[in-house]
C-alpha positions as CSV (number, residue, x, y, z in Angstrom):
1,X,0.0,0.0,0.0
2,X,1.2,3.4,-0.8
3,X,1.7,6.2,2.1
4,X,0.3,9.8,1.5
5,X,3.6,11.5,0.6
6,X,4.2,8.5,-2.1
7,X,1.3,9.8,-3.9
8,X,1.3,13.2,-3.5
9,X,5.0,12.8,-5.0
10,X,4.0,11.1,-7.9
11,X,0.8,14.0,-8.1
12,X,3.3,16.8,-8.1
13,X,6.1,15.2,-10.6
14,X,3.1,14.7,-12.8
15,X,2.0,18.3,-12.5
16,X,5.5,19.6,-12.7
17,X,6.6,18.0,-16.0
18,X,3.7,20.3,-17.2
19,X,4.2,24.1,-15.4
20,X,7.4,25.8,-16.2
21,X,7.9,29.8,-14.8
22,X,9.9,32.1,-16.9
23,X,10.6,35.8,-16.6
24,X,7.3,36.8,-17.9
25,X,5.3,34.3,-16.0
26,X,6.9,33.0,-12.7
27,X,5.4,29.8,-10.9
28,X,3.6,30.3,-7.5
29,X,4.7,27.2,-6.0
30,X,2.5,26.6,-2.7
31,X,3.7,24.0,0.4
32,X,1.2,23.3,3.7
33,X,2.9,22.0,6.5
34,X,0.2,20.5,9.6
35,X,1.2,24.1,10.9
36,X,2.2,26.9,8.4
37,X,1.6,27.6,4.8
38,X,4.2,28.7,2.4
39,X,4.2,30.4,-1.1
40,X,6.9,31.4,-3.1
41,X,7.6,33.3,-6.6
42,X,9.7,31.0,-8.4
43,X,12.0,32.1,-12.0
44,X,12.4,28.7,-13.1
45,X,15.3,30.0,-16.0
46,X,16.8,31.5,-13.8
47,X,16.8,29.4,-10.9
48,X,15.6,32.3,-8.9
49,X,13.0,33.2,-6.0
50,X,11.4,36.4,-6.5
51,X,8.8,36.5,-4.1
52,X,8.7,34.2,-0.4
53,X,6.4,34.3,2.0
54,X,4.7,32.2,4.6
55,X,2.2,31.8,8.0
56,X,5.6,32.8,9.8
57,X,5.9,36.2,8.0
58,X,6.2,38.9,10.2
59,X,3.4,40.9,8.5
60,X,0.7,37.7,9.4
61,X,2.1,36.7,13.1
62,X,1.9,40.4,13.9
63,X,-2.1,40.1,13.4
64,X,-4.8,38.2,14.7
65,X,-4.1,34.8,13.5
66,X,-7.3,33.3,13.3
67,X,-7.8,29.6,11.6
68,X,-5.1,27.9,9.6
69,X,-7.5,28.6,6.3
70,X,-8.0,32.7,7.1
71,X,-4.0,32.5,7.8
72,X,-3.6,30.8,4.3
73,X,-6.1,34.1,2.9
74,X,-3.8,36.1,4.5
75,X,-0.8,35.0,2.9
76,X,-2.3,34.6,-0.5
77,X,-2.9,38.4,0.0
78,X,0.3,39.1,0.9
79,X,2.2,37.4,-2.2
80,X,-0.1,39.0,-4.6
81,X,0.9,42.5,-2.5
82,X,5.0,41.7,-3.3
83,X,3.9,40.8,-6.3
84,X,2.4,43.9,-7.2
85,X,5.3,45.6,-5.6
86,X,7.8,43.7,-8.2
87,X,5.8,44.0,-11.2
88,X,4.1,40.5,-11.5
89,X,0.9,40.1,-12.7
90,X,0.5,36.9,-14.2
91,X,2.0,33.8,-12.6
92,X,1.5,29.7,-13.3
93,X,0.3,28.1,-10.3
94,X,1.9,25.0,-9.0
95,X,0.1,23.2,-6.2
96,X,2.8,21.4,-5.2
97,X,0.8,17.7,-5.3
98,X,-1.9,18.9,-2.8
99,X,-5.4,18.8,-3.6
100,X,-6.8,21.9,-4.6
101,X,-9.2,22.2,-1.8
102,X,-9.2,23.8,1.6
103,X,-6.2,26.0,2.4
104,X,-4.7,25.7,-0.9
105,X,-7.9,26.9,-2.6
106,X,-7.8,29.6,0.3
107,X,-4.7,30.9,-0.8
108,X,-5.3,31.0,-4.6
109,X,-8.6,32.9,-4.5
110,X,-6.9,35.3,-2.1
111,X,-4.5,36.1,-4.2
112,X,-7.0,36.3,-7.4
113,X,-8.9,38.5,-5.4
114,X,-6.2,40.8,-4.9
115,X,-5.2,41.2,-8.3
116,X,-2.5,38.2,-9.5
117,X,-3.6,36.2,-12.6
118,X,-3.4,33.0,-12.8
């Protein structure tokens, strides 16, 4: 029988052989912990992170906290915000091998909402 992380690996290699970032439109990779919530900008040419942030950013702790799936609107609201700052508007989402559902999906609209194009 196959564990969890055995299938979400083969999930995300299938998804990856399929989403490339470039200059023009970066990959928003996005990684859930049990805990915290992580997003990140990714360049894949250049082998580059633009943006990073995450549940432990010091703009999110600083503020109520709330449930892990307003923390996860949160920081969907904040990437699009750097984004916006370093003149990204259109990105490929990667979900990493996660379902799209729950904080994942939490994140993605937040940052549709606040402007990034997916």
């Amino acid at each position: 029988m196959k564990t969890k992380s055995e299938i979400r690996t083969w999930r995300k290699k299938r998804i990856r052989k399929k989403i490339r970032g470039d200059a023009l439109r970066p990959r928003l990779s996005v990684f859930k912990s049990a805990t915290h919530i992580y997003a990140q900008i990714i360049d894949d040419d250049a082998h580059h992170t633009l943006v990073a942030v995450s549940s432990l950013s010091g703009e999110i702790v600083k503020g109520e906290r709330g449930d892990k799936t307003d923390v996860a609107k949160k920081v969907g609201t904040l990437v699009a915000q750097k984004c916006a700052e370093n003149k990204i508007e259109k990105v490929v989402f990667d979900r990493n091998g996660f379902v799209f559902h729950g904080r994942i999906r939490a994140l993605a609209e937040a940052a549709r909402q606040a402007g990034l194009k997916f």
